[in-house]
N, C-alpha and C positions, 0 to 999 in steps of 0.2 A: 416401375423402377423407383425405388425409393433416393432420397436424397441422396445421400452419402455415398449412393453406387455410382449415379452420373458426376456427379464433383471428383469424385474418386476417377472416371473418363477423363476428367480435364489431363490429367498426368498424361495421358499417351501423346497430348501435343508440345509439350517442355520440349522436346529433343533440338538440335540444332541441326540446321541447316547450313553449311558452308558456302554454297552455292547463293543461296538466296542472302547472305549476311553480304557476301563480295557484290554482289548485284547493289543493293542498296548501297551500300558504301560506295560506289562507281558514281551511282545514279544519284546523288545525292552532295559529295562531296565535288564532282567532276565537275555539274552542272552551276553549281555556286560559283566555283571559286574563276569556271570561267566567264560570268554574267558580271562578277567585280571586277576584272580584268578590265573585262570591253568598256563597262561602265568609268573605267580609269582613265582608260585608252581614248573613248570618245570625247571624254571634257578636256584632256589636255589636246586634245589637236581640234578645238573650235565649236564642238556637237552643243545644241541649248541644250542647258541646263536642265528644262523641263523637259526635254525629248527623252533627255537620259533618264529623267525621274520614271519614263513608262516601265523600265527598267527594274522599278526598287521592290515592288512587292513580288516579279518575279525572283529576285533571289531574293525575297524573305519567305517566299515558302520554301525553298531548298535547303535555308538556313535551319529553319522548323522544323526540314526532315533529320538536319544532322541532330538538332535537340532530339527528337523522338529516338534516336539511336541512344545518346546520353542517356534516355528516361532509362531504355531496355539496361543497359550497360548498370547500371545502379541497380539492379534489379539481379543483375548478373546472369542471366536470362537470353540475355542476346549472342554470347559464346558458348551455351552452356559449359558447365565443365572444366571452363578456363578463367576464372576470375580475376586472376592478373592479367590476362588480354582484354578482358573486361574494364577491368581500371586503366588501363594502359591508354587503349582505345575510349573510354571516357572523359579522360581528362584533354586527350588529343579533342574531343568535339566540346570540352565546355573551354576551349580555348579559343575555338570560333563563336560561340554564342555567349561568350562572357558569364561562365557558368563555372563556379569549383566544381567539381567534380564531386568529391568525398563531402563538402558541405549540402550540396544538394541530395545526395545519396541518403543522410541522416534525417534531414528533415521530408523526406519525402517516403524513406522508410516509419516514421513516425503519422504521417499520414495517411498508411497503409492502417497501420495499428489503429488511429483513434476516429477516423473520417466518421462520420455521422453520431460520434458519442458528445453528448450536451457535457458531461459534467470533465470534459478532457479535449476539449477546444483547445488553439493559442499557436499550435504547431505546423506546419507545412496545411492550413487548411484557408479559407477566404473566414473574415471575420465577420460572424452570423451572433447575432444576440435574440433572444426570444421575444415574443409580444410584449411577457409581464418585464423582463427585464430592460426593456425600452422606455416603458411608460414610468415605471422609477428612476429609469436614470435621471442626472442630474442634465440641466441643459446644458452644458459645455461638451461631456457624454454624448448626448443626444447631435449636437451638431458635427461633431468629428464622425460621426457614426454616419450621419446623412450626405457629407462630405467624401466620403469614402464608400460611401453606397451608388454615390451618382456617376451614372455610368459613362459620363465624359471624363471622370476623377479615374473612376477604375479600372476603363480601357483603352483610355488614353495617354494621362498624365502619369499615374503612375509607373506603370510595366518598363516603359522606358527607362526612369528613375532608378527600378527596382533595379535592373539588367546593369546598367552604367556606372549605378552608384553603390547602392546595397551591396549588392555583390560582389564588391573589392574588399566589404571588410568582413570582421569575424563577427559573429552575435555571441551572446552573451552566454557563455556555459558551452564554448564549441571545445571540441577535446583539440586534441596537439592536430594527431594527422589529419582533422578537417580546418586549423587555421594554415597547417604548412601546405594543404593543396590549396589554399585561398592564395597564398604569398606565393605559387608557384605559378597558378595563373593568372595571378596580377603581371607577375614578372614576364612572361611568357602575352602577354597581350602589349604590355608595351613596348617588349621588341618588336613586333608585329608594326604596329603603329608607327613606332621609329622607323625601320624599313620602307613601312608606306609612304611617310612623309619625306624620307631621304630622296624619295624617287618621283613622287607625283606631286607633292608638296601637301602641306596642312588644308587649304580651301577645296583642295581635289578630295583628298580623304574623305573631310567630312562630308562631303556636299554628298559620296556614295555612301559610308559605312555609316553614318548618323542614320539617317532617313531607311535605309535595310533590316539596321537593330530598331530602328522603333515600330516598324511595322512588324516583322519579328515577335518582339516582347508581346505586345498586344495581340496576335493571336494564341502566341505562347498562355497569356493569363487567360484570354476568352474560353479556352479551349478546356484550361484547367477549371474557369468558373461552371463552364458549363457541364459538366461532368457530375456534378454533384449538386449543382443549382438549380432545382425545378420544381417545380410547384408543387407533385406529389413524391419528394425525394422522404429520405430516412434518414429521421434524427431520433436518437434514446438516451435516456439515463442511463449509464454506467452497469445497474443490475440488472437491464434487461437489454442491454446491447446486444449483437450479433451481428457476427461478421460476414456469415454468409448472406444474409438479410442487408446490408452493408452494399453487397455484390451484387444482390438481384432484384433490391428496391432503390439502393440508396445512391447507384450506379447508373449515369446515363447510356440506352444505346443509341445513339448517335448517326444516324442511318445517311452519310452524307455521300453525294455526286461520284460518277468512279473515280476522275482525276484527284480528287479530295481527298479521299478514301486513299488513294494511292499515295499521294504527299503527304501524309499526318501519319504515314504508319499504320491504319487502322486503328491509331486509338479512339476511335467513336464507337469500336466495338468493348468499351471500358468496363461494361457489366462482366464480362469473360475476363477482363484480366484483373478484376476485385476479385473472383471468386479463384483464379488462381495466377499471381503474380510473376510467376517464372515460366509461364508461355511467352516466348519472341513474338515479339509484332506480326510477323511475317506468316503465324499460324490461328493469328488470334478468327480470321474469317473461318476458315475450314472448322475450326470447333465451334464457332456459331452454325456453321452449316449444318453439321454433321450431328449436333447432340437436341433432340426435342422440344426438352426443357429452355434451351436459350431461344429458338425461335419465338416462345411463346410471348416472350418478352416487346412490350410495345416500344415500337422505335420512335425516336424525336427527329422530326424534316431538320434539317440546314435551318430553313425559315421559323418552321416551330420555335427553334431553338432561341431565336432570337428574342421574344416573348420573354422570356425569363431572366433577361434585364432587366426587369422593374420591380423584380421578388427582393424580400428584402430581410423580412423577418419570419422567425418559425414561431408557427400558433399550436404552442403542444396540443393545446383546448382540440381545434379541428386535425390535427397533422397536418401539416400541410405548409409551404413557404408562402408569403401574404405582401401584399406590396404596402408600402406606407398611405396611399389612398387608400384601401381597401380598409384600415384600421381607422384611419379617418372617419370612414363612413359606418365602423362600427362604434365607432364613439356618440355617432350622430344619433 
């Protein structure tokens, strides 16, 4: 079976699921928002602080799952057929994850479009500069680059940043209805916040929602880095880019734990939804099951994965992602 018949297969999984979109949504939203309750509940009547902290990365994976719904939702994919329930329901889950909706939609549909192309970097993708353009930059260049590569900086310090801060405002060249859904869930978070605080007070708030978003973000960004971040991932020039190439090189598959698997959505099966983006979460297993071609595909462990925080730069010269030692020592 040639290409184009089995990518052509991926369409029989787009369809929606009703059943399975109410399931997640349940299992997902339910589970959250009642972990922040308790978590409210037990600091105001005496619970330590730390006890409650065991707390915080369980609802920051629920939180992650309501973002994976976002992802789908911008994709429109998660309703099929329905895109204003789509958006409806998008903006309702970037109001919990501190997320516009329609801003994230654009730059993340741009990331669809240019993900592995060198000469059309800048957009929804992690900032990747090549060997040779390394070694010319200039050293101020070089150390922001080093600074934002080091992965205490990139999944730590940042993501929370990005969530909290970033994302209240508009960037530069955003059209109308991606700054008016930024100013709607701004608006829309600080009543949230004002309610919280009218009720549990300011030091209760933050002591649960700070420490949940930033556990949150940071998987949020790990997740994204790691997708595209591996040592023999796919980057091209502009003339000889390809998308499907894109999907089936340049795409991590992500082969993580069930529970994992189950809270992320199945996005670690990300090669199948590069190659077609308007399959739901919820089918993206089944078409890795069921089509040849994608089994064939080498998966990346949990732990693999981790490895690939110290990649840094692309060496057109070998293909390949290279870590700042590794060029060290070809310099040697």
């Amino acid at each position: 079976m040639g290409r184009a018949d089995w990518v052509t297969q991926l369409t029989h999984y787009e369809s929606t699921d009703i059943w399975a979109c109410a399931r997640q949504i349940a299992t997902s939203f339910i589970p959250y928002i009642a972990l922040m309750l308790a978590m409210f509940y037990f600091l105001q009547n005496g619970a330590s602080f730390w006890a409650v902290g065991l707390l915080w990365p369980v609802a920051a994976l629920f939180l992650g799952r309501i973002f994976i719904i976002l992802h789908d939702c911008s994709h429109k994919s998660y309703l099929r057929g329905s895109p204003g329930a789509c958006f409806v329901l998008g903006h309702i889950c970037g109001i919990f994850t501190f997320t516009s909706f329609f801003a994230f939609r654009n730059s993340h549909i741009i990331h669809h479009a240019t993900v592995g192309n060198l000469d059309k970097r800048g957009v929804g993708d992690v900032w990747t500069l090549t060997v040779d353009e390394y070694r010319v930059a200039p050293y101020a260049k070089k150390f922001l680059y080093r600074l934002f590569r080091n992965p205490f900086f990139l999944f730590v310090i940042a993501p929370v940043f990005k969530f909290v801060v970033l994302q209240r405002l508009p960037v530069k060249g955003a059209r109308f209805k991606e700054i008016l859904s930024i100013f709607f869930t701004d608006a829309m978070i600080v009543l949230l916040v004002w309610l919280a605080i009218s009720t549990v007070g300011v030091k209760t708030y933050v002591a649960v929602q700070l420490p949940v978003i930033f556990f949150t973000s940071s998987l949020a960004v790990w997740i994204f880095y790691i997708h595209h971040q591996f040592e023999n991932t796919y980057w091209a020039r502009n003339d000889t880019w390809d998308r499907f190439d894109v999907g089936l090189k340049g795409s991590v598959f992500y082969q993580l734990p069930g529970f994992l698997r189950w809270i992320t959505g199945n996005i670690g099966y990300h090669h199948v939804h590069h190659l077609n983006a308007r399959i739901p979460n919820y089918n993206l297993e089944k078409a890795q099951r069921d089509i040849p071609q994608l089994r064939e595909v080498s998966p990346t462990t949990l732990w693999g994965g981790f490895r690939s925080a110290s990649l840094a730069l692309w060496d057109e010269k070998r293909g390949r992602l290279v870590s700042f030692s590794s060029l060290k020592r070809q310099g040697a």
